[in-house]
Every structure is written in C-alpha cells, then in structure tokens.
VOGU-3710 file (C-alpha; in Angstrom, 3 decimals, decimal comma):
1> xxxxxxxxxx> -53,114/3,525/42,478  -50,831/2,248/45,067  -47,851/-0,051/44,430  -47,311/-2,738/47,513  -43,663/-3,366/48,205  -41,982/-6,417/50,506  -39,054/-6,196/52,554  -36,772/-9,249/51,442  -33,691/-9,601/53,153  -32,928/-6,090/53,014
11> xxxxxxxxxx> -34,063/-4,918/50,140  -37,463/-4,253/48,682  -39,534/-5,790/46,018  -42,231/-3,815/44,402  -45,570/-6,230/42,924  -45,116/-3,583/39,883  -42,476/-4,610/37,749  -40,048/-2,074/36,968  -38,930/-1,612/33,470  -35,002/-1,423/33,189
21> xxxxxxxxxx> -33,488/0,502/30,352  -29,965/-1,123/28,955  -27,250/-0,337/26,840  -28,132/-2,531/23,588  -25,180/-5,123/23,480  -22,967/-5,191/20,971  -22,451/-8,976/19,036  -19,332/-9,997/17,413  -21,064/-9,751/13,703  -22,732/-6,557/14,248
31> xxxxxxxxxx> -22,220/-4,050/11,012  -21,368/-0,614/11,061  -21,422/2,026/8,329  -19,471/4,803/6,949  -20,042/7,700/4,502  -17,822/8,514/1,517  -17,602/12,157/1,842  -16,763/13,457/-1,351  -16,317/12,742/-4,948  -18,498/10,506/-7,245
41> xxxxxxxxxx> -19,429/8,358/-4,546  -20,248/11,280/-2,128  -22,806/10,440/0,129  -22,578/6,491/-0,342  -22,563/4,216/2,920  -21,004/1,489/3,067  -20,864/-1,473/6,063  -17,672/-2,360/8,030  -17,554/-5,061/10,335  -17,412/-4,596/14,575
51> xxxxxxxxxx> -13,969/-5,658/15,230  -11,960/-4,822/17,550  -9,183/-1,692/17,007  -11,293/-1,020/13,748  -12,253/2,629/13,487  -13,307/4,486/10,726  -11,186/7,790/10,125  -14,068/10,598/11,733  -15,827/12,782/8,805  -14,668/16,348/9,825
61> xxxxxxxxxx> -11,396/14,835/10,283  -11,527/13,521/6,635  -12,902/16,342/5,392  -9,888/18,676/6,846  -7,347/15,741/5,636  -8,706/15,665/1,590  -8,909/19,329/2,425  -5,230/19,716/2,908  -4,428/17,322/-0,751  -6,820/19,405/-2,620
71> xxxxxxxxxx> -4,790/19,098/-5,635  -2,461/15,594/-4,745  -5,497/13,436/-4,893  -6,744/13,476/-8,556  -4,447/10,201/-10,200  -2,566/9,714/-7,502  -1,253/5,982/-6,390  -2,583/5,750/-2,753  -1,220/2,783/-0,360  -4,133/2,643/2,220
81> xxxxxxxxxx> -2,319/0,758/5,130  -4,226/-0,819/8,161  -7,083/-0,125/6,036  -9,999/-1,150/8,479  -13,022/0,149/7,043  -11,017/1,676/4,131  -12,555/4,755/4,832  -9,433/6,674/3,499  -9,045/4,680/0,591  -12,142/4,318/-0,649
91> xxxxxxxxxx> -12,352/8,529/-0,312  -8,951/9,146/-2,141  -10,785/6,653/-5,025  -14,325/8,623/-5,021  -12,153/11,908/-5,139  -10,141/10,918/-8,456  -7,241/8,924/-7,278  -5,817/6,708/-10,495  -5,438/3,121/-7,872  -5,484/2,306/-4,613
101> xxxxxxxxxx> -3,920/-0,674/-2,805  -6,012/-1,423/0,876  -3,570/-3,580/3,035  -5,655/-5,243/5,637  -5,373/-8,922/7,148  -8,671/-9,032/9,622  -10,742/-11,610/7,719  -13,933/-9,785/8,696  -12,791/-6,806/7,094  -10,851/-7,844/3,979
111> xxxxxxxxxx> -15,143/-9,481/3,099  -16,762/-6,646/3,236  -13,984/-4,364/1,737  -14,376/-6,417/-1,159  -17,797/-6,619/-0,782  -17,948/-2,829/-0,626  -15,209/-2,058/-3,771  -18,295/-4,090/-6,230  -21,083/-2,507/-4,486  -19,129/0,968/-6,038
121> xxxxxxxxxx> -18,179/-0,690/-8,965  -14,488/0,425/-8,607  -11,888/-1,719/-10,545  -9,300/0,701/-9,533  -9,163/-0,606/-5,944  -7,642/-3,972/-4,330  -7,448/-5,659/-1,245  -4,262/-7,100/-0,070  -5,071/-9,509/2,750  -1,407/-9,291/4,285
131> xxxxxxxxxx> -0,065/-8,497/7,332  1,131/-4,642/6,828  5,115/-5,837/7,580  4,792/-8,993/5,224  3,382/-6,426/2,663  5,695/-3,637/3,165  8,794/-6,133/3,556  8,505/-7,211/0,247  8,779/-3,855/-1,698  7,772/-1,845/-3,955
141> xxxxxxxxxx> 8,380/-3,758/-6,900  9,033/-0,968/-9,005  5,954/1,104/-8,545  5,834/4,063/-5,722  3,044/5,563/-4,457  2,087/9,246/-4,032  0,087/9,000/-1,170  0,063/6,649/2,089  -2,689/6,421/5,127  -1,313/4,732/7,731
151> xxxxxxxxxx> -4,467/4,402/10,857  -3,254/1,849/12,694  -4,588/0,511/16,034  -3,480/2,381/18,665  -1,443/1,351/21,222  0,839/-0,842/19,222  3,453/0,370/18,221  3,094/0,074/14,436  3,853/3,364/13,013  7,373/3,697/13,552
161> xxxxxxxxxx> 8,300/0,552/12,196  5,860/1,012/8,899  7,492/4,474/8,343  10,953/2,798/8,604  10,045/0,383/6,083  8,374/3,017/3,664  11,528/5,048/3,607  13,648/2,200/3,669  12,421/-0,552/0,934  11,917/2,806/-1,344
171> xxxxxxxxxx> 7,779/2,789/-1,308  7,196/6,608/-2,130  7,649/8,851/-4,854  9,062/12,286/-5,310  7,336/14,606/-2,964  5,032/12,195/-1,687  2,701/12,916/0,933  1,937/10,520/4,145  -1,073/10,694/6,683  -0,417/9,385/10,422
181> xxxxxxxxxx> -3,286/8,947/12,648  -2,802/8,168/16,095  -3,867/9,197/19,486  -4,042/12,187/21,030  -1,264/11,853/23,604  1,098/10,208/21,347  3,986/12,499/19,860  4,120/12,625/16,500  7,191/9,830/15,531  10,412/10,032/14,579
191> xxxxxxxxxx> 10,678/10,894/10,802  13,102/10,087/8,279  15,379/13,189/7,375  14,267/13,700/4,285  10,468/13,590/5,483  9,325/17,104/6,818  5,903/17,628/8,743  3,919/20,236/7,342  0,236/20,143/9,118  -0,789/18,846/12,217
201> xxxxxxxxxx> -4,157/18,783/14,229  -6,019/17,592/17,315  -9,564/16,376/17,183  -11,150/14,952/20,093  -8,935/11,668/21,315  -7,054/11,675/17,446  -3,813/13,351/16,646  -3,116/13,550/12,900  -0,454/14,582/10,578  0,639/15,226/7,183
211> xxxx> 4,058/14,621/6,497  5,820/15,405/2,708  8,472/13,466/1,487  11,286/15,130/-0,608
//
C-alpha cells in the first residue's frame, strides 16, 4: 500500500494521517499520591494536590531518614514544617510518634491533608494553615518538639531564617533532632552553635541532613 504525499509550500503532506504521540498535560487540579512507608499505615496511599514547589520527600530517601531515628520516633512531638504532601509527618505518625503539628498555608494542600489525616483516622495529627514565619513567630507556647522536618521549596531562601527562629523563640527540646532537605548544590546552612550535624547524604538532585540539638 502506497501513501501519496503533496508538496505544500515546502513541506509535505501525507493523505495518511500520522498519529502524534504527546506528553499527557498536566491540569492545575490533577492529584498525585504518596505511600506511607512504614508503621501501621505502611503501605497506605494517600492523594496530594499538583501545586507548584510541592514535592513529596522520595521513598528511599525516607526510608534512610526514619532509618537514622530508629529509636527518636516512637512518642515523639514532631513539627512537620512546609508540610506539602505531609509525607514526613504523616510517616513519623504511622511509625509511633505521640502528635504531630503539619504547618502548611497552600489552600490546595491544607484540603486534602485534612482530608487524608480522617481517611487514617489519626486524631493525633493537625493542620496549621499558617504561613511557616507567622507560625514559628509566635512560639512555642510552652510545648517543644523533639523532632522538626523542614522541606521547603527550593530556591527560596527559607531555611535559614526557619532555623533562626527554631533556635531563637525556644521551639526544640533537649537533644532534639532536625531534618533539612534541600537541593543538591546548596551547602548545608549555617547552624546555631549548639546544633551539631551528624548525617548527611546526596540522592539524586536532594541534599539532606540530620542535625541534633544539645
């Protein structure tokens, strides 16, 4: 079978139509999911929303994190900041950890994170629908937290000035223990004195880092 193609104006047009293969589009309300990778929920997936500078933690680099607070997790206050997804939260909850506050202000997200803390039943989780400086600025209140994820955005500048305020307004416990996520190329930031970085990998375009807090 022959296919009969016209010159036209250069270029040519074939009487068999050719089928074009395309990248599917991505719309503004399109879900995403996530897996809980441990605990009583292991194995649960949950939706996030497609917004922009959202981006679930990666599994294996979740896995190596709750790998390196095997034993900090279980009833531990966690302070999930720039929660996103609240991938980290949600895992530090499904692992044993006694509360966790998620600190998120993208409409989108704060939905289905409280759409997502029902679905699991968890009454041990809330959503704080603030900026993260309008949260942090306000203190502690009296209660400290053992454990902090801070996964910002990148390419904002927000991690220096949260750690500031975390060491600052008093947020952490005795020997607490802070995740930074970040990318690749960034250095690691300045730390408080009293902070000391113990573990520190690359995976991919993510730099991450656990820091302890004396």
């Amino acid at each position: 079978m022959t296919t009969t193609c016209i010159p036209v104006t250069g270029r040519t047009s074939c009487s068999r139509e050719k089928r074009l293969t395309r990248r599917p589009q991505k719309s503004p309300g399109r879900q995403n999911r996530l897996r809980i990778i441990g605990g009583q929920w292991r194995g649960r997936k949950l939706d996030f929303p497609d917004a922009e500078g959202l981006r679930p933690t990666p599994d294996r680099v979740r896995e190596t994190l709750f790998n390196w607070l095997q034993g900090y997790v279980a009833d531990a206050r966690c302070l999930d900041l720039f929660a996103g997804s609240g991938a980290l939260g949600l895992e530090a909850l499904s692992r044993g950890a006694a509360r966790a506050v998620l600190v998120e202000n993208h409409p989108a997200a704060i939905h289905q994170l409280e759409a997502n803390l029902r679905t699991l039943g968890c009454t041990t989780g809330v959503v704080s629908p603030l900026p993260v400086a309008t949260f942090l600025e306000r203190g502690p209140g009296g209660v400290t937290y053992d454990l902090v994820f801070l996964d910002p955005p990148f390419g904002r500048g927000f991690i220096q000035g949260s750690i500031l305020l975390l060491d600052k307004l008093q947020w952490l416990s005795p020997q607490a223990h802070v995740y930074l996520e970040m990318e690749a190329t960034s250095p690691v930031p300045e730390l408080p004195a009293s902070w000391q970085l113990i573990r520190e990998q690359t995976a991919g375009q993510v730099r991450y880092c656990l820091i302890r807090t004396a």
